[in-house]
C-alpha positions as CSV (number, residue, x, y, z in Angstrom):
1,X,-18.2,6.9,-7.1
2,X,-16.8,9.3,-4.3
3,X,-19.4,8.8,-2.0
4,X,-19.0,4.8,-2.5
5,X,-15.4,5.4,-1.5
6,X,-16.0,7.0,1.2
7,X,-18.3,4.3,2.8
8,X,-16.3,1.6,1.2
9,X,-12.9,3.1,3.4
10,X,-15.0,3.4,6.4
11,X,-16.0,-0.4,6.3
12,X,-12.6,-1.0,6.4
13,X,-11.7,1.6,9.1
14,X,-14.4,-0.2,11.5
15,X,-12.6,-3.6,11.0
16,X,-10.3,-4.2,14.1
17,X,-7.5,-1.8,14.7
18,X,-4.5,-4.3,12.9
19,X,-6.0,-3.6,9.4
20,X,-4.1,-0.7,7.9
21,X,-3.9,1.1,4.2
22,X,-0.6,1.2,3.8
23,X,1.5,4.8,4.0
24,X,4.3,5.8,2.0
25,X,7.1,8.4,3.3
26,X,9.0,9.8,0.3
27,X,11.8,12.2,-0.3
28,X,12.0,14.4,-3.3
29,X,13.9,17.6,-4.3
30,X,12.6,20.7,-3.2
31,X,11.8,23.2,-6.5
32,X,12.2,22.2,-10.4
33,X,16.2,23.2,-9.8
34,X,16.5,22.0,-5.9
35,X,17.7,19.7,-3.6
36,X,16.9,16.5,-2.1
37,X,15.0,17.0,1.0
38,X,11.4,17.6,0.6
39,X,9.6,14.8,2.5
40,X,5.9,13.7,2.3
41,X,3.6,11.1,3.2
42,X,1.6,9.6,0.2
43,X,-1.5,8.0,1.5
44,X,-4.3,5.5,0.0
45,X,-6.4,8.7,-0.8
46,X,-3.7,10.2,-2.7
47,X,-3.3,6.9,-4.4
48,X,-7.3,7.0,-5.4
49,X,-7.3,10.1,-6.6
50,X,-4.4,9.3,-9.0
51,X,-5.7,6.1,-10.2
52,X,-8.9,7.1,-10.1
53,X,-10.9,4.8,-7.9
54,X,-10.1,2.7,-4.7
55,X,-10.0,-1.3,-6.0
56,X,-8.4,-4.5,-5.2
57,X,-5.5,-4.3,-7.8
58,X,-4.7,-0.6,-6.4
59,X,-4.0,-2.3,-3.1
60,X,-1.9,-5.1,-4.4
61,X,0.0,-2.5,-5.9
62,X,0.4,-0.4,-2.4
63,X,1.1,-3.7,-0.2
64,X,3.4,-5.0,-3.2
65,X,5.6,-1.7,-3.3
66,X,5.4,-1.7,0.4
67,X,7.2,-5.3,1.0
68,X,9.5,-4.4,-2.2
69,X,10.5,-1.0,0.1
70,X,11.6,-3.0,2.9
71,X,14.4,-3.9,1.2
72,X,14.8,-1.2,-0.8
73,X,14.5,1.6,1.6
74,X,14.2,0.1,5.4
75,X,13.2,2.8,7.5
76,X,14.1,5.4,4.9
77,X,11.9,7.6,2.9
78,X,11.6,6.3,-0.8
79,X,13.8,8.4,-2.5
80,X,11.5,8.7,-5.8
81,X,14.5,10.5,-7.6
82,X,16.7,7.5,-7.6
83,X,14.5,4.5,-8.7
84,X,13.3,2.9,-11.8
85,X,10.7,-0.1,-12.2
86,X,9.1,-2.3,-14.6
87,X,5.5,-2.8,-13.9
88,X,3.1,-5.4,-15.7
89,X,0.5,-3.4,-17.9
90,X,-2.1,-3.4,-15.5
91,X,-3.9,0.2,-15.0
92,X,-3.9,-0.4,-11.4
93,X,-0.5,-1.4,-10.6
94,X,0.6,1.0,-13.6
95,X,0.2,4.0,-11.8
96,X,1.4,2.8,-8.4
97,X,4.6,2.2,-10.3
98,X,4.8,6.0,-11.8
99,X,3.5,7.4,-8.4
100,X,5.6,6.1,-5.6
101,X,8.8,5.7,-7.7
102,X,8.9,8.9,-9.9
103,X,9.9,6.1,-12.5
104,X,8.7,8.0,-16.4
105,X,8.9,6.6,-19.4
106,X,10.9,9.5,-20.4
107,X,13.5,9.8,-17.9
108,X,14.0,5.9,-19.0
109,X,13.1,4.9,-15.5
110,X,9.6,3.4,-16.0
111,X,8.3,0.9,-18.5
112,X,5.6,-1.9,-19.1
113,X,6.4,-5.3,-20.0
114,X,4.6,-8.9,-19.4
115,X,7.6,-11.5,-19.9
116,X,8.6,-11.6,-16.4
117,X,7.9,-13.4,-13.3
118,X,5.7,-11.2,-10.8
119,X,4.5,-7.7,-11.1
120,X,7.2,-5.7,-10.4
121,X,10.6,-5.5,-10.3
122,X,12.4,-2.3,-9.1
123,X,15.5,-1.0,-9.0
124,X,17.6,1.6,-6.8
125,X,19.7,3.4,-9.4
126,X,22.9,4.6,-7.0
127,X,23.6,0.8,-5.7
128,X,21.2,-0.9,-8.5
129,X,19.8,-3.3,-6.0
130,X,17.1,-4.7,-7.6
131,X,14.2,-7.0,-6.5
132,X,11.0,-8.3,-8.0
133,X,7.8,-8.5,-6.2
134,X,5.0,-11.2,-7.0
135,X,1.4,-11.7,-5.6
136,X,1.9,-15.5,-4.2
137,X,-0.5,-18.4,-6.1
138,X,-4.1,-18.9,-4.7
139,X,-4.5,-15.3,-2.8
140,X,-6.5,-13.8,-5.4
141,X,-9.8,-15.6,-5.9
142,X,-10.3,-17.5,-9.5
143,X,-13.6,-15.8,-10.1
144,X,-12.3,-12.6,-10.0
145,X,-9.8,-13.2,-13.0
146,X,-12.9,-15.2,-14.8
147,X,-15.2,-12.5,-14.7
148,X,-13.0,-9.8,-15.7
149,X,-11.6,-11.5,-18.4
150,X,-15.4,-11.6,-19.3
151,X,-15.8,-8.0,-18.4
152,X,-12.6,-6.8,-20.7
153,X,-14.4,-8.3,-23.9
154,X,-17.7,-6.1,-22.8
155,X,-19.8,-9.7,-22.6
156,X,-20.8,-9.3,-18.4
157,X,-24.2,-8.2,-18.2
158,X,-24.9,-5.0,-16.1
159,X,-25.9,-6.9,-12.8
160,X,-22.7,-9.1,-13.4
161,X,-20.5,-6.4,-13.3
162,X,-22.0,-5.1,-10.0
163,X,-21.2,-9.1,-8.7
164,X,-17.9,-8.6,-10.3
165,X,-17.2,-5.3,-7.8
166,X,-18.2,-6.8,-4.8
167,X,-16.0,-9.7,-5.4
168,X,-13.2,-7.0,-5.8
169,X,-14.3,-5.3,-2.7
170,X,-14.4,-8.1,-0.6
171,X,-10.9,-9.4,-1.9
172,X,-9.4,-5.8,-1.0
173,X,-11.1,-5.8,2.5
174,X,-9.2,-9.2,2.6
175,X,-6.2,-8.0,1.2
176,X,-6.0,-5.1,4.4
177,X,-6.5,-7.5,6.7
178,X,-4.1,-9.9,6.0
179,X,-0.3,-10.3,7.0
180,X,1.4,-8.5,3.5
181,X,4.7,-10.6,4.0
182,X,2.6,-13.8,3.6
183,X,0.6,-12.1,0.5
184,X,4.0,-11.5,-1.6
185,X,7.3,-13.2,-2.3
186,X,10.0,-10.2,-2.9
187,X,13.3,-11.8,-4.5
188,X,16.6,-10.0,-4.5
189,X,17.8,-10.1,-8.5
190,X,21.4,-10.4,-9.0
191,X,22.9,-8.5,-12.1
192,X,19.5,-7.5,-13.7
193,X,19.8,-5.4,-16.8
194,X,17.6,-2.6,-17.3
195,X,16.2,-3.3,-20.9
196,X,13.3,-0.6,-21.4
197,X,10.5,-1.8,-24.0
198,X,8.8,0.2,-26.4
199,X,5.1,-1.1,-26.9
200,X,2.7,1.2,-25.7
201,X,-1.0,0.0,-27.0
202,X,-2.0,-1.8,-24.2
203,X,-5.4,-2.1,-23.2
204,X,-7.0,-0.2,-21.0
205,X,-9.1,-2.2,-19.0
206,X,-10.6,0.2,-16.3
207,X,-12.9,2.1,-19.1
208,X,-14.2,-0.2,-21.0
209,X,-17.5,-0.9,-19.3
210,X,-17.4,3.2,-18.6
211,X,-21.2,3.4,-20.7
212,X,-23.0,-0.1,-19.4
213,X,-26.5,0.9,-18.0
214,X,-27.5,-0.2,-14.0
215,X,-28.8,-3.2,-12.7
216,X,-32.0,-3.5,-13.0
């Protein structure tokens, strides 16, 4: 799986020199007790290693908190002890939401629900600016949805999953080289209230093929 990575980011580093992973500049405290000026850069291999693998929904999640950020945080660093977000249940877009926000579940910054428009919606807590962030119709392709509705109910054979992943690879080689403000619609939400949810036996989608022999 590492080595796949590896030539997988390398593809995309040889496309022409616009396409970029996006970066992340944060700002955190300093020690458990400290204050707030410890900057970083969070990158798409910190992302990976996090998540676990490099994959199309990872990226939505990057370029979606990216376009969200704009507005959030122009030319700041994301200040991850000062937002909260509500993230659909994917895995993918799951952990971006805990990574570059800092939002927990038991801080009551971070929780998972499905009854709202987009995949995000985030929220600064000093000013509680809040916007939502949706992946615009007709960008993702229809078999990719198809199949892995197929694939979460363990029915894809093992030489359909394999079709499945380069479908997914060739949507996020896509993904980096397209324009991300005409990938997403970010909306400005007037008076949101921050309503944390409670269900927590969502599926897991990104194991359950985790045993399915090769193609053969």
């Amino acid at each position: 799986m590492k080595f796949y990575s590896l030539i997988l980011l390398f593809a995309f580093a040889s496309c022409n020199t616009s396409d970029k992973f996006p970066e992340f500049e944060t700002i955190d405290t300093d020690f458990s007790k400290g204050r707030l000026n410890h900057k970083q850069t969070i990158t798409i291999n910190d992302l990976e290693k996090f998540h676990g693998h490099l994959c199309d929904g990872l990226i939505i999640g990057a370029l979606a908190m990216q376009e969200a950020m704009k507005i959030l945080y122009l030319n700041q660093p994301i200040d991850r002890t000062n937002l909260r977000i509500v993230s659909k249940p994917s895995p993918c877009l799951t952990d971006l939401a805990i990574y570059l926000t800092g939002g927990r579940y038991q801080f009551n910054t971070f929780y998972v629900d499905t009854d709202f428009e987009g995949i995000y919606i985030l929220q600064r807590i000093d000013n509680l600016k809040t916007v939502s962030v949706s992946l615009n119709n007709g960008i993702k392709p229809t078999a990719i949805d198809s199949l892995g509705n197929i694939a979460i109910q363990q029915s894809l054979s093992p030489c359909d999953i394999d079709h499945l992943r380069k479908l997914e690879d060739d949507f996020t080689k896509y993904l980096i080289q397209s324009d991300p403000t005409k990938l997403f619609t970010v909306k400005v939400i007037h008076n949101f209230e921050w309503n944390p949810k409670t269900k927590n036996d969502y599926l897991k989608t990104d194991i359950l093929n985790k045993n399915l022999s090769d193609c053969k």
